[in-house]
mmCIF entry with sequence, helices, sheets and N, C-alpha, C, O atoms, coordinates in Angstrom:
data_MODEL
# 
_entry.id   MODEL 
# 
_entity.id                         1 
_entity.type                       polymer 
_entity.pdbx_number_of_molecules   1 
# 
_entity_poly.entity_id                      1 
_entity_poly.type                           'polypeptide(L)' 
_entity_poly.nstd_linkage                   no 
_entity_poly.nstd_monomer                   no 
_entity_poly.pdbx_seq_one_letter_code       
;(UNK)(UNK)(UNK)(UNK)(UNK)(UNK)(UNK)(UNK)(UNK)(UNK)(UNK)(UNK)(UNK)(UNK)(UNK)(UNK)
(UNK)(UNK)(UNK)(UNK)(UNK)(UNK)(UNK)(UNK)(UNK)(UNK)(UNK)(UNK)(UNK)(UNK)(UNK)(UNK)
(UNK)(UNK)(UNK)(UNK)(UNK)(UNK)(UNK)(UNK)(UNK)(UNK)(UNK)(UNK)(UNK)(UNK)(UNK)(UNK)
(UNK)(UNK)(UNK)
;
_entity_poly.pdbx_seq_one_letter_code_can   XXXXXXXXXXXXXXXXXXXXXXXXXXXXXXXXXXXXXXXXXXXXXXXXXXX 
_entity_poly.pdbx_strand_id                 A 
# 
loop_
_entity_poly_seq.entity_id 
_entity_poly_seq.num 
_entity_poly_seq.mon_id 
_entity_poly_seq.hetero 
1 1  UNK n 
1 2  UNK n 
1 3  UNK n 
1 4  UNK n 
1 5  UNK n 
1 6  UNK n 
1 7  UNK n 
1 8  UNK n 
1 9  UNK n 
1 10 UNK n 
1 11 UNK n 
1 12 UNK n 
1 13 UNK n 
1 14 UNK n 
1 15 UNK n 
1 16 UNK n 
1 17 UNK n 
1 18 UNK n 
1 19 UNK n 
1 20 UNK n 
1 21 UNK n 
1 22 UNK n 
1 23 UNK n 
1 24 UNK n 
1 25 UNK n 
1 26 UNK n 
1 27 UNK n 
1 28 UNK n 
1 29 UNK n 
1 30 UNK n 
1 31 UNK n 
1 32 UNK n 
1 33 UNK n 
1 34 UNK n 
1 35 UNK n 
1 36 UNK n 
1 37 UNK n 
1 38 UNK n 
1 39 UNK n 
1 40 UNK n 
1 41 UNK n 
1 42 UNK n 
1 43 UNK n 
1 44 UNK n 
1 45 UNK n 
1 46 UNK n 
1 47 UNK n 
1 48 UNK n 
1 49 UNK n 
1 50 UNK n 
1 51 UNK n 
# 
_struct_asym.id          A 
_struct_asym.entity_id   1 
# 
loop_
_struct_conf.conf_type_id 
_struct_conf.id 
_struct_conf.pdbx_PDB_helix_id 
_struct_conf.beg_label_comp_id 
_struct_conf.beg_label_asym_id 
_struct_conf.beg_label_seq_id 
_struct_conf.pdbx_beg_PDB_ins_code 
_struct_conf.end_label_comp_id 
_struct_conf.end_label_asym_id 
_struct_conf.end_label_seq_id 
_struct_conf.pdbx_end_PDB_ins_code 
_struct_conf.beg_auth_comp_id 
_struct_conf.beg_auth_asym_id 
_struct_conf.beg_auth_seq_id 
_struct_conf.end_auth_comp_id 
_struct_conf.end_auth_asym_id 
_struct_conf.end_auth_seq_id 
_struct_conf.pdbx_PDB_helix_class 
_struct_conf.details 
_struct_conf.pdbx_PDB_helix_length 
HELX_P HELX_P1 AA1 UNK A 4  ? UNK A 31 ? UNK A 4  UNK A 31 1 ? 28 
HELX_P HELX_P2 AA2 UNK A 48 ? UNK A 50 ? UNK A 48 UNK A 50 5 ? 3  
# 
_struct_conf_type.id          HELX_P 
_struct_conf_type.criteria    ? 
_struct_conf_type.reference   ? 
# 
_struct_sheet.id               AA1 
_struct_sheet.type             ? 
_struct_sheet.number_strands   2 
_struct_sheet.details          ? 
# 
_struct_sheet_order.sheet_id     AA1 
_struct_sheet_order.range_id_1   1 
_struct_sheet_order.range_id_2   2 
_struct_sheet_order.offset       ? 
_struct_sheet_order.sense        anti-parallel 
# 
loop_
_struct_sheet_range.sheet_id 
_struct_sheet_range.id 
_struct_sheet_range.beg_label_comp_id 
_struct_sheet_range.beg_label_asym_id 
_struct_sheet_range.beg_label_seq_id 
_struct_sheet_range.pdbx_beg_PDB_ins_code 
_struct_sheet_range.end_label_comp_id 
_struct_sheet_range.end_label_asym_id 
_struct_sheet_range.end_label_seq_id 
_struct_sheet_range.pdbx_end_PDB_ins_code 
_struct_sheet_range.beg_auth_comp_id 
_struct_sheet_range.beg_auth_asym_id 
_struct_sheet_range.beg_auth_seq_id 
_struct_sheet_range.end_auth_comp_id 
_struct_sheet_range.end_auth_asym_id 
_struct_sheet_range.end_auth_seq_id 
AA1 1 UNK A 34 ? UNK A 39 ? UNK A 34 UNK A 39 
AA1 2 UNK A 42 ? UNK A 47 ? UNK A 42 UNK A 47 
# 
loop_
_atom_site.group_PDB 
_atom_site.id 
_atom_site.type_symbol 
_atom_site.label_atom_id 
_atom_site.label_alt_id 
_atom_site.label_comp_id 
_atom_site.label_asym_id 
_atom_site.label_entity_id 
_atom_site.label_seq_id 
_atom_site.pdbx_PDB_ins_code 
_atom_site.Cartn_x 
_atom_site.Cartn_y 
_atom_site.Cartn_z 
_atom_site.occupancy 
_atom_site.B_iso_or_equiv 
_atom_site.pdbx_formal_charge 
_atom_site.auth_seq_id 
_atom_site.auth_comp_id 
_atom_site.auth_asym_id 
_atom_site.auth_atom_id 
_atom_site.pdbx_PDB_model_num 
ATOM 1   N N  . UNK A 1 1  ? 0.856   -1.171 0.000  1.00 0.00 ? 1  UNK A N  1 
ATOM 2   C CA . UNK A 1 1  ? 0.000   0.000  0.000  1.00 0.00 ? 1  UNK A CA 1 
ATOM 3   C C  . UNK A 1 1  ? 0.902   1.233  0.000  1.00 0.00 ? 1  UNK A C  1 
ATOM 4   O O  . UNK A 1 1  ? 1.880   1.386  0.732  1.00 0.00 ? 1  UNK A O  1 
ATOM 5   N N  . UNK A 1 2  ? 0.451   2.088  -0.909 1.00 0.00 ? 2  UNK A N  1 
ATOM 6   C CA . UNK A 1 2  ? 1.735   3.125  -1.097 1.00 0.00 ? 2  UNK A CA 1 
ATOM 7   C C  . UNK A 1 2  ? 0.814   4.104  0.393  1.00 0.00 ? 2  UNK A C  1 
ATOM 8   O O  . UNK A 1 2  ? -0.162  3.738  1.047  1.00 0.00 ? 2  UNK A O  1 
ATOM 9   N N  . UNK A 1 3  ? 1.645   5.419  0.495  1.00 0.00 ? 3  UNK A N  1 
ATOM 10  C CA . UNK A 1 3  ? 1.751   6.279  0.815  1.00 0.00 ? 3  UNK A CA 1 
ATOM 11  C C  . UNK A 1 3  ? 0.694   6.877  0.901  1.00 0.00 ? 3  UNK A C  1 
ATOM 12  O O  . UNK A 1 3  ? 0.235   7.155  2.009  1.00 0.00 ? 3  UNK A O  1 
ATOM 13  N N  . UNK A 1 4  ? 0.066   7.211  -0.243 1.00 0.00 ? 4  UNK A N  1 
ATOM 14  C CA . UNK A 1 4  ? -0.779  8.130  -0.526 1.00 0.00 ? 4  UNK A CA 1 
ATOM 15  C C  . UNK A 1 4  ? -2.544  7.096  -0.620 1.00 0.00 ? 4  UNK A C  1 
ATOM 16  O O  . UNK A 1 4  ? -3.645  7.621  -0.781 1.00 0.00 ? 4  UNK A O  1 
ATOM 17  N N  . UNK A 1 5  ? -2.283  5.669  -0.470 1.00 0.00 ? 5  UNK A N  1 
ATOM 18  C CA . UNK A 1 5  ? -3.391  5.242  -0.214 1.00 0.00 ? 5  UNK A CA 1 
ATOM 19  C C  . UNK A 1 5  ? -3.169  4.835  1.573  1.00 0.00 ? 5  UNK A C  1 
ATOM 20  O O  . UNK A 1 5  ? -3.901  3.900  1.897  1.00 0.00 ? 5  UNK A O  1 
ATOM 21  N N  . UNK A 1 6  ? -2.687  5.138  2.212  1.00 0.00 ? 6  UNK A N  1 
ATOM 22  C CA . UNK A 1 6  ? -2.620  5.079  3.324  1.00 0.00 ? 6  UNK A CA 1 
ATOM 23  C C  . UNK A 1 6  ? -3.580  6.441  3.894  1.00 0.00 ? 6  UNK A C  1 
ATOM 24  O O  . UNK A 1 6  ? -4.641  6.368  4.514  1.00 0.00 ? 6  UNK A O  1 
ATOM 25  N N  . UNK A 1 7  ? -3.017  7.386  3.569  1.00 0.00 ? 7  UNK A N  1 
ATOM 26  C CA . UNK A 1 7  ? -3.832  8.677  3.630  1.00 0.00 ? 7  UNK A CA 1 
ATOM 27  C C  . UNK A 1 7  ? -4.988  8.601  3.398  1.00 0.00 ? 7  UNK A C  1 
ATOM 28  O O  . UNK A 1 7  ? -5.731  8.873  4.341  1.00 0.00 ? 7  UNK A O  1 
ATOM 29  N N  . UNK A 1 8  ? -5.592  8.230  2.148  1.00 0.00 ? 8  UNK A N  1 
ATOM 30  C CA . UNK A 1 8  ? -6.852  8.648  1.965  1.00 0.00 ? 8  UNK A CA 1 
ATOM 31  C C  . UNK A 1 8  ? -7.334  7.414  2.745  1.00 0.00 ? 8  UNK A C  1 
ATOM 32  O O  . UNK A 1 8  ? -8.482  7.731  3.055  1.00 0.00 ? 8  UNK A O  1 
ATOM 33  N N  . UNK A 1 9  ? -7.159  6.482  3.116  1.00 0.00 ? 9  UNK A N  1 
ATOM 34  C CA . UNK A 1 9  ? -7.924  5.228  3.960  1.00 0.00 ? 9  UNK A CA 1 
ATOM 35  C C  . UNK A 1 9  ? -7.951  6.149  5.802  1.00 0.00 ? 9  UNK A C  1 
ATOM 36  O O  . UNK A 1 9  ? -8.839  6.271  6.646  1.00 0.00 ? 9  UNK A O  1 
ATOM 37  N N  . UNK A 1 10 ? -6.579  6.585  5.740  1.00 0.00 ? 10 UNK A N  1 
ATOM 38  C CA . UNK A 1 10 ? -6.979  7.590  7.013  1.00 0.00 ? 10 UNK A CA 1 
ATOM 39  C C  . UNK A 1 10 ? -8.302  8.778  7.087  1.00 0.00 ? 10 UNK A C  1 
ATOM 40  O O  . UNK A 1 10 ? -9.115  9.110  7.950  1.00 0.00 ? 10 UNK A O  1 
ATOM 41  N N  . UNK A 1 11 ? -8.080  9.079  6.050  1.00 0.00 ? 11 UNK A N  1 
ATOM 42  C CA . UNK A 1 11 ? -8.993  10.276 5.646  1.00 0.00 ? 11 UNK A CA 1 
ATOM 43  C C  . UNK A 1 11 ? -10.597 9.563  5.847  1.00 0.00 ? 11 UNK A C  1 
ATOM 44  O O  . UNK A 1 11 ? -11.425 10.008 6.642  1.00 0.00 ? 11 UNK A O  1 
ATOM 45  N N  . UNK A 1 12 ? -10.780 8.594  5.115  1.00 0.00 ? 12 UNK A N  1 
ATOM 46  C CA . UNK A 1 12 ? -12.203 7.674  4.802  1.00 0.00 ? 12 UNK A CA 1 
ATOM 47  C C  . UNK A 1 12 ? -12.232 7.518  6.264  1.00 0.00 ? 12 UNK A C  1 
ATOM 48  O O  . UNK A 1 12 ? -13.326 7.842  6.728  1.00 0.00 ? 12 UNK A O  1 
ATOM 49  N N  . UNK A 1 13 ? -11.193 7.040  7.318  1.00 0.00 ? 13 UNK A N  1 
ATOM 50  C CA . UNK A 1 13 ? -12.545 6.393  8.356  1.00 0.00 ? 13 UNK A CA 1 
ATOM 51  C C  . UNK A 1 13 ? -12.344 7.301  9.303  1.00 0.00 ? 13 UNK A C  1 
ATOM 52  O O  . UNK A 1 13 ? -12.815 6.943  10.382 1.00 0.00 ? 13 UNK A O  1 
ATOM 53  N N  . UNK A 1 14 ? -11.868 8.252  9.313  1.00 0.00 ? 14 UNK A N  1 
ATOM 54  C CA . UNK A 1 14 ? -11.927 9.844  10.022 1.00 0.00 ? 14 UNK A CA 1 
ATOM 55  C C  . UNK A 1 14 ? -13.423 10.246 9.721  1.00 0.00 ? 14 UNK A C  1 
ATOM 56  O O  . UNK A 1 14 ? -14.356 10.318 10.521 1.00 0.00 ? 14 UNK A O  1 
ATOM 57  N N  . UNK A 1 15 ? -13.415 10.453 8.562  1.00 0.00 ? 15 UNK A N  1 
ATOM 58  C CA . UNK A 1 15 ? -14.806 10.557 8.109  1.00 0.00 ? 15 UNK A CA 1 
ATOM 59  C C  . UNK A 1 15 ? -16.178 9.951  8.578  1.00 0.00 ? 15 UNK A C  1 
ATOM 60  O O  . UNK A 1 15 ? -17.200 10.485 9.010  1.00 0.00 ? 15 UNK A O  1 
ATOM 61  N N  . UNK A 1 16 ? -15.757 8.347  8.285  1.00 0.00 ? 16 UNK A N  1 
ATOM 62  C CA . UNK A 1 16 ? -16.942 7.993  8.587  1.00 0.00 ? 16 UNK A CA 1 
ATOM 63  C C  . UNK A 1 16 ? -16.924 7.589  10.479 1.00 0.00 ? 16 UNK A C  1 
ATOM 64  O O  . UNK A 1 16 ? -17.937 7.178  11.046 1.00 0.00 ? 16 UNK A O  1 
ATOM 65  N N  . UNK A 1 17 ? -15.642 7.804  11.174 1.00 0.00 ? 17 UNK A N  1 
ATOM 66  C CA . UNK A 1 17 ? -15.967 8.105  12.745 1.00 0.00 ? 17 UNK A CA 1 
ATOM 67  C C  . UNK A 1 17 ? -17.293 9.703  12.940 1.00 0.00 ? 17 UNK A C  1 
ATOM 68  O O  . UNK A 1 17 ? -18.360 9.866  13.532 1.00 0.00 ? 17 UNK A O  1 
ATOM 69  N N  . UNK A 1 18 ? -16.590 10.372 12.247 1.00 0.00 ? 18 UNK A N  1 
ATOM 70  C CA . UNK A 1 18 ? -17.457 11.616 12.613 1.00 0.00 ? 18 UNK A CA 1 
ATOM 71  C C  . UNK A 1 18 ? -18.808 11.712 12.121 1.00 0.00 ? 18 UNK A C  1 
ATOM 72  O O  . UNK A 1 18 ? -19.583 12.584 12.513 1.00 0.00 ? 18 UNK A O  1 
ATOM 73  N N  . UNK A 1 19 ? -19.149 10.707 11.146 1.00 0.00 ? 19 UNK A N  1 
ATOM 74  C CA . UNK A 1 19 ? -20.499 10.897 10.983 1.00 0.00 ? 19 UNK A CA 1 
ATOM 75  C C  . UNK A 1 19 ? -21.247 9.763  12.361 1.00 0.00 ? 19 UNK A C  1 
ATOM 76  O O  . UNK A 1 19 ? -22.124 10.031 13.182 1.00 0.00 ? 19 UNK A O  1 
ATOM 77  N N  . UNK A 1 20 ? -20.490 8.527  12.151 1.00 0.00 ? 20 UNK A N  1 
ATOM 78  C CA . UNK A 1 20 ? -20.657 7.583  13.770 1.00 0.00 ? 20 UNK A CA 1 
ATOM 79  C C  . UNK A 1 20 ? -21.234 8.347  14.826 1.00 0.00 ? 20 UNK A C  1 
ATOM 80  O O  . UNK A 1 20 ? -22.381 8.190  15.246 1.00 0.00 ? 20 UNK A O  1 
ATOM 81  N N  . UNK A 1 21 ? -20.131 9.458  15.382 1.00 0.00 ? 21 UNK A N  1 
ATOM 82  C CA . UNK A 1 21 ? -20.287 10.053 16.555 1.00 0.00 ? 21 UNK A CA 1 
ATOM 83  C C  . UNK A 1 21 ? -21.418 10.875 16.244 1.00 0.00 ? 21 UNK A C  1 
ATOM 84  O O  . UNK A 1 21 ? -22.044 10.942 17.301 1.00 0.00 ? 21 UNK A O  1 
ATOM 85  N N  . UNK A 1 22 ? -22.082 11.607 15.276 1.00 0.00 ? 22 UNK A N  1 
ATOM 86  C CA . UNK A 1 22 ? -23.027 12.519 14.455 1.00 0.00 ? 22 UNK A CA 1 
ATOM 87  C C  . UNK A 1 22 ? -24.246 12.168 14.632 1.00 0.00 ? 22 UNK A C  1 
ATOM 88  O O  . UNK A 1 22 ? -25.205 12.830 15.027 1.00 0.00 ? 22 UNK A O  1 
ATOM 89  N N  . UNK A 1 23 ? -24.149 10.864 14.255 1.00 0.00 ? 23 UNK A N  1 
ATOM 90  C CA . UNK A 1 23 ? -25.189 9.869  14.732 1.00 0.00 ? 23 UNK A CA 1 
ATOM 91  C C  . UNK A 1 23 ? -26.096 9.701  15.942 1.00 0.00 ? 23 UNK A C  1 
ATOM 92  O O  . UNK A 1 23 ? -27.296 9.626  16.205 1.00 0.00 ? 23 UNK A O  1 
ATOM 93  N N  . UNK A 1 24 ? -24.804 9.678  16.599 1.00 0.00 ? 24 UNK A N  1 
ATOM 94  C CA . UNK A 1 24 ? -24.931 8.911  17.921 1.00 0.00 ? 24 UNK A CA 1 
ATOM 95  C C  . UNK A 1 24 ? -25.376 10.019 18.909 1.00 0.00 ? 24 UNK A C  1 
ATOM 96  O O  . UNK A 1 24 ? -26.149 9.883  19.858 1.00 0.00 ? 24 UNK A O  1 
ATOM 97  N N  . UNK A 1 25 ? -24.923 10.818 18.619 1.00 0.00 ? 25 UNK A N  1 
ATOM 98  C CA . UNK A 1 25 ? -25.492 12.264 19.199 1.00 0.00 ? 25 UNK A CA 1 
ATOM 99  C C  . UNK A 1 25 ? -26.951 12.795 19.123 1.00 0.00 ? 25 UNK A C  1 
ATOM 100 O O  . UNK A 1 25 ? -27.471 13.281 20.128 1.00 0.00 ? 25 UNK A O  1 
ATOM 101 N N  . UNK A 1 26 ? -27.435 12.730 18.267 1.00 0.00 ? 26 UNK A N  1 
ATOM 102 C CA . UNK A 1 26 ? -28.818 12.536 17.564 1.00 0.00 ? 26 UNK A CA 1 
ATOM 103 C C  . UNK A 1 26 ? -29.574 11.791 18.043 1.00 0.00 ? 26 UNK A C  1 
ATOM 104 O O  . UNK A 1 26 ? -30.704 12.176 18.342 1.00 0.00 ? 26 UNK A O  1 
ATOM 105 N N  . UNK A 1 27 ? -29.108 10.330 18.281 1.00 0.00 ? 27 UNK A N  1 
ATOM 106 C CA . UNK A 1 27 ? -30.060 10.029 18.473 1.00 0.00 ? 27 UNK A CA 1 
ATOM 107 C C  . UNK A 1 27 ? -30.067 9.726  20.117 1.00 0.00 ? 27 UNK A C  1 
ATOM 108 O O  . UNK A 1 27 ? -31.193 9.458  20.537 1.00 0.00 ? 27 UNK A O  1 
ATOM 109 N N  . UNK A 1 28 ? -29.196 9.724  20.938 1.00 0.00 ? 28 UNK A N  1 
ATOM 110 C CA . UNK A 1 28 ? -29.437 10.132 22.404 1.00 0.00 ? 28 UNK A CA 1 
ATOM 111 C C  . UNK A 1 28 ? -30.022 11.534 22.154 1.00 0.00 ? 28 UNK A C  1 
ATOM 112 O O  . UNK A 1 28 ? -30.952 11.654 22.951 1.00 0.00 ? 28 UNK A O  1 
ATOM 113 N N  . UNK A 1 29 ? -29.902 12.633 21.419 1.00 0.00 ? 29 UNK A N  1 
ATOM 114 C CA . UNK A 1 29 ? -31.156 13.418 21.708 1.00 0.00 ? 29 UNK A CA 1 
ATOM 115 C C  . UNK A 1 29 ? -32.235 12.990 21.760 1.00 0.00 ? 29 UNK A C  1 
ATOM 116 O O  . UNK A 1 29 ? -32.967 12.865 22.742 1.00 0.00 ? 29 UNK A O  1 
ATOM 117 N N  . UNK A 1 30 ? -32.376 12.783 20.903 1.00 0.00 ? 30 UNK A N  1 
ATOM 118 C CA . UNK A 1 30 ? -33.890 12.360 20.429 1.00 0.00 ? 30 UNK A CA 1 
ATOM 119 C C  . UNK A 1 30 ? -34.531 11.190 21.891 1.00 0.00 ? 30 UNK A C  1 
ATOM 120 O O  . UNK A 1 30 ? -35.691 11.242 22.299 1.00 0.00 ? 30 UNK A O  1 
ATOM 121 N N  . UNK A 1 31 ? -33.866 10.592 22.242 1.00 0.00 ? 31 UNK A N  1 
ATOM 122 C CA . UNK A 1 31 ? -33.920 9.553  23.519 1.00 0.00 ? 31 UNK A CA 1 
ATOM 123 C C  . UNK A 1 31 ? -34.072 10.366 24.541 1.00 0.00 ? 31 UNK A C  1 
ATOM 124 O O  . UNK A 1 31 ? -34.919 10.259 25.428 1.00 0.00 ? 31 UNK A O  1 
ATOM 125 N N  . UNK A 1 32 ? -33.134 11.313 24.415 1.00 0.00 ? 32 UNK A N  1 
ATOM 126 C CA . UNK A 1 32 ? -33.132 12.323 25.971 1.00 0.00 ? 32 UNK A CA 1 
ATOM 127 C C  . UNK A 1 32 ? -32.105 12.097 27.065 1.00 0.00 ? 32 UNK A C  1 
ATOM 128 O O  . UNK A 1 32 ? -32.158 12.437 28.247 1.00 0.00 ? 32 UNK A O  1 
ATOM 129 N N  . UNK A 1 33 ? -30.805 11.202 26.158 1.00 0.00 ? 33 UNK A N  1 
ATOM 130 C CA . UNK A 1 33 ? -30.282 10.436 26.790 1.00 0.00 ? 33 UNK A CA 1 
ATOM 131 C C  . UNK A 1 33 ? -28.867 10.788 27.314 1.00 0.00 ? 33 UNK A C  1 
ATOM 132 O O  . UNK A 1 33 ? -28.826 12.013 27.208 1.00 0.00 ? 33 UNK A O  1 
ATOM 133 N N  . UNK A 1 34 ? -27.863 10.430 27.745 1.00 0.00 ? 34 UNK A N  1 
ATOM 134 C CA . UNK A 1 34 ? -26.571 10.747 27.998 1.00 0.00 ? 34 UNK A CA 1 
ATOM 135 C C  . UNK A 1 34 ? -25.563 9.799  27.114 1.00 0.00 ? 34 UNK A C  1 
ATOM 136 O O  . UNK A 1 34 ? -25.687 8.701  26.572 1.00 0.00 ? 34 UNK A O  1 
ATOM 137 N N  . UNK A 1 35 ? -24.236 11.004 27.267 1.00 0.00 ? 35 UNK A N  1 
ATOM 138 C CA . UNK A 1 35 ? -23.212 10.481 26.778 1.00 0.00 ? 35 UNK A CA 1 
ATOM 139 C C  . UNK A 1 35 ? -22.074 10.446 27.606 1.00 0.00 ? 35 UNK A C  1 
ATOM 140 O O  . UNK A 1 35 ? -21.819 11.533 28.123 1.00 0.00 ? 35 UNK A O  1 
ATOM 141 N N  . UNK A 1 36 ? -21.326 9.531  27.880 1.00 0.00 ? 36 UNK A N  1 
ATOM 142 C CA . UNK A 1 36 ? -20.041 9.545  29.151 1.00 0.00 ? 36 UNK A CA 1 
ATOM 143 C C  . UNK A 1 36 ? -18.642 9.313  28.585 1.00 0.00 ? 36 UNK A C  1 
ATOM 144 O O  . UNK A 1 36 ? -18.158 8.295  28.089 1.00 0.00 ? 36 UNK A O  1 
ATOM 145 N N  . UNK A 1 37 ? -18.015 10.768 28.833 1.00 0.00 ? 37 UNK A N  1 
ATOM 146 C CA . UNK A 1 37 ? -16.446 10.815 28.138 1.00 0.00 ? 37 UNK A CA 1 
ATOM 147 C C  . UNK A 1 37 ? -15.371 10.671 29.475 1.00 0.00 ? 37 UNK A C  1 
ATOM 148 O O  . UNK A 1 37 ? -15.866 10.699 30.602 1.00 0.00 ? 37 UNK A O  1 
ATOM 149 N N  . UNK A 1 38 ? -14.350 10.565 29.364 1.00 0.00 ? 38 UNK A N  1 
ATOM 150 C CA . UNK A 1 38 ? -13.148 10.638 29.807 1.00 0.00 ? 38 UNK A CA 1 
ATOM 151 C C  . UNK A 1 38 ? -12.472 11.591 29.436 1.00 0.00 ? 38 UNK A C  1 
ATOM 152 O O  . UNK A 1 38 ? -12.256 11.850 28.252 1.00 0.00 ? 38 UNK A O  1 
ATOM 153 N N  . UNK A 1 39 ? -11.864 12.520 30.824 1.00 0.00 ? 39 UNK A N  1 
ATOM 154 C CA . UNK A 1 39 ? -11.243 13.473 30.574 1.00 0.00 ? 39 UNK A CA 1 
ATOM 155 C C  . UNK A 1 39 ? -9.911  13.223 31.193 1.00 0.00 ? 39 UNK A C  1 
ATOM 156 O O  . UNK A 1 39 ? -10.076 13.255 32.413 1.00 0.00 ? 39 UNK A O  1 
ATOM 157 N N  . UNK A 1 40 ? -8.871  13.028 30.945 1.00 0.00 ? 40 UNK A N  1 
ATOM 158 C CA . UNK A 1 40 ? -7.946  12.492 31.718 1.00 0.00 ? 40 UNK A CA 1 
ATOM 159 C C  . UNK A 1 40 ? -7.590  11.402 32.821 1.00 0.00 ? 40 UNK A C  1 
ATOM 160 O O  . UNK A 1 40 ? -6.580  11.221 33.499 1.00 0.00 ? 40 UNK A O  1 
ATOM 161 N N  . UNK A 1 41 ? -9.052  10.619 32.718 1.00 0.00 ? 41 UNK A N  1 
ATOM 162 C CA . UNK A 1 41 ? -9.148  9.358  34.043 1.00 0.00 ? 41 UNK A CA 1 
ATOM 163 C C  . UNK A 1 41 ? -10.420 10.334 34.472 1.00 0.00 ? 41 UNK A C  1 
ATOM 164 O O  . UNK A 1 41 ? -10.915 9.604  35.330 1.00 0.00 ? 41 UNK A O  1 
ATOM 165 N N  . UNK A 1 42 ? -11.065 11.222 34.446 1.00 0.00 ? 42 UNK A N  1 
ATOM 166 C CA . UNK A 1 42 ? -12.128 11.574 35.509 1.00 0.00 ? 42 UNK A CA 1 
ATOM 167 C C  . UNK A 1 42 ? -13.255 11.522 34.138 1.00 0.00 ? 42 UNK A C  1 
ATOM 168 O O  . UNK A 1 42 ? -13.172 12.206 33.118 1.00 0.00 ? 42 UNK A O  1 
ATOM 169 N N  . UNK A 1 43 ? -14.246 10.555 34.450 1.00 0.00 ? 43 UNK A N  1 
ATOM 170 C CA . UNK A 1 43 ? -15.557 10.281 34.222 1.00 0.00 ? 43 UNK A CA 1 
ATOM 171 C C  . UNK A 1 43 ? -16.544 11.472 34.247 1.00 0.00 ? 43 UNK A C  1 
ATOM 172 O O  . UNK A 1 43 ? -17.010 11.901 35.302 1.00 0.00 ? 43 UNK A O  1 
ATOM 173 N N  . UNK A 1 44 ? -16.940 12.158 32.616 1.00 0.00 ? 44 UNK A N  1 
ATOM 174 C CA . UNK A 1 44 ? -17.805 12.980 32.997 1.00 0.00 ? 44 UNK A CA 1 
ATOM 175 C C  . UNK A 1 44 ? -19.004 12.436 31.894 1.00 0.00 ? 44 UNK A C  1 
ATOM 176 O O  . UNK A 1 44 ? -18.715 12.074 30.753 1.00 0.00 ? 44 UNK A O  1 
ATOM 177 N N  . UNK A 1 45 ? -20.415 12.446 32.446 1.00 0.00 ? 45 UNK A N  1 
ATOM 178 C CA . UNK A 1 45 ? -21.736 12.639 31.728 1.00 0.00 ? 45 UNK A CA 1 
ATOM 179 C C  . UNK A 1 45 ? -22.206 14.078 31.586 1.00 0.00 ? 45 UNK A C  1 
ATOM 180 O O  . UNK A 1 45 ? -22.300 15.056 32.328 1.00 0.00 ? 45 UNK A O  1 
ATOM 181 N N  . UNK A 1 46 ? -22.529 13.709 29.975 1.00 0.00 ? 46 UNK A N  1 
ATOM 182 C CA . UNK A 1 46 ? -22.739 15.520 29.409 1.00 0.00 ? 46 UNK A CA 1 
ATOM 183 C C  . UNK A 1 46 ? -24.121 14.548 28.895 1.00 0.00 ? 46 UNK A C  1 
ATOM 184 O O  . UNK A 1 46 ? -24.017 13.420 28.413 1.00 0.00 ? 46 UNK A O  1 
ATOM 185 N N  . UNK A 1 47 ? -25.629 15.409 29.169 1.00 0.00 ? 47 UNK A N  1 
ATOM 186 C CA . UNK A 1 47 ? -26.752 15.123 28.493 1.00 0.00 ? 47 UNK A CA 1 
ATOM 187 C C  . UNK A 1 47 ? -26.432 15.257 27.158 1.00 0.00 ? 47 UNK A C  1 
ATOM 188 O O  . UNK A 1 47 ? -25.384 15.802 26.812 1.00 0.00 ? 47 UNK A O  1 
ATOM 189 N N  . UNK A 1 48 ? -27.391 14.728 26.221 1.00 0.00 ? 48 UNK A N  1 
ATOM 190 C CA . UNK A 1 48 ? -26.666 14.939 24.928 1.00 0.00 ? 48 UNK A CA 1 
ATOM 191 C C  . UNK A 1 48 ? -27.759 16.343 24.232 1.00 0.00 ? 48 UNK A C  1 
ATOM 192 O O  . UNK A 1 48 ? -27.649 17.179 23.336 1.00 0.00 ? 48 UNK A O  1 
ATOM 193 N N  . UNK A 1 49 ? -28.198 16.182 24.670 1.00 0.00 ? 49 UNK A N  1 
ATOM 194 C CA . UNK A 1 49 ? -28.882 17.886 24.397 1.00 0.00 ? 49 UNK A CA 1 
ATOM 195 C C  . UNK A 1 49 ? -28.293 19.238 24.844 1.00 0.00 ? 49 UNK A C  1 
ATOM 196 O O  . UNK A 1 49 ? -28.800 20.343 24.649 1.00 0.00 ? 49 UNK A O  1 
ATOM 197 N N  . UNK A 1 50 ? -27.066 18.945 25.513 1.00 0.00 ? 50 UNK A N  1 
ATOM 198 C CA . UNK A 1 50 ? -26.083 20.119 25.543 1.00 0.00 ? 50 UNK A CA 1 
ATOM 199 C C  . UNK A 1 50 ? -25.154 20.230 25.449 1.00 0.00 ? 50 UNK A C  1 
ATOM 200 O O  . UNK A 1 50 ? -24.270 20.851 26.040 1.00 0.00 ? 50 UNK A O  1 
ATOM 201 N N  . UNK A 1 51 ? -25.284 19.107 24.000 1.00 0.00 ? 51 UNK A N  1 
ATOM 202 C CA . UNK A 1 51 ? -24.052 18.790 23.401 1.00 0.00 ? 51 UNK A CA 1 
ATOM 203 C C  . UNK A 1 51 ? -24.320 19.979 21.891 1.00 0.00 ? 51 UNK A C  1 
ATOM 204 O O  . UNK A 1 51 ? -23.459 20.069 21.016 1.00 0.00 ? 51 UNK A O  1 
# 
């Protein structure tokens, strides 16, 4: 795999992570629901409606 198809395969699932997460956001709105990140080891829940 050259170089430059390495890139665009990076590029493609960059992409399709951010539509994933796009998603996923949406539809815990729509649920009313939460989302739980990691911020350095400390556990935080953000509703996803104020996201």
């Amino acid at each position: 795999m050259s170089e430059e198809e390495v890139k665009e395969m990076e590029k493609k699932i960059l992409e399709g992570f951010a539509i994933a997460y796009r998603k996923l956001v949406e539809q815990k709105k729509r649920e009313d629901g939460e989302l739980v990140f990691s911020d350095n080891g400390k556990i935080i829940v953000v509703k996803a409606r104020d996201l």
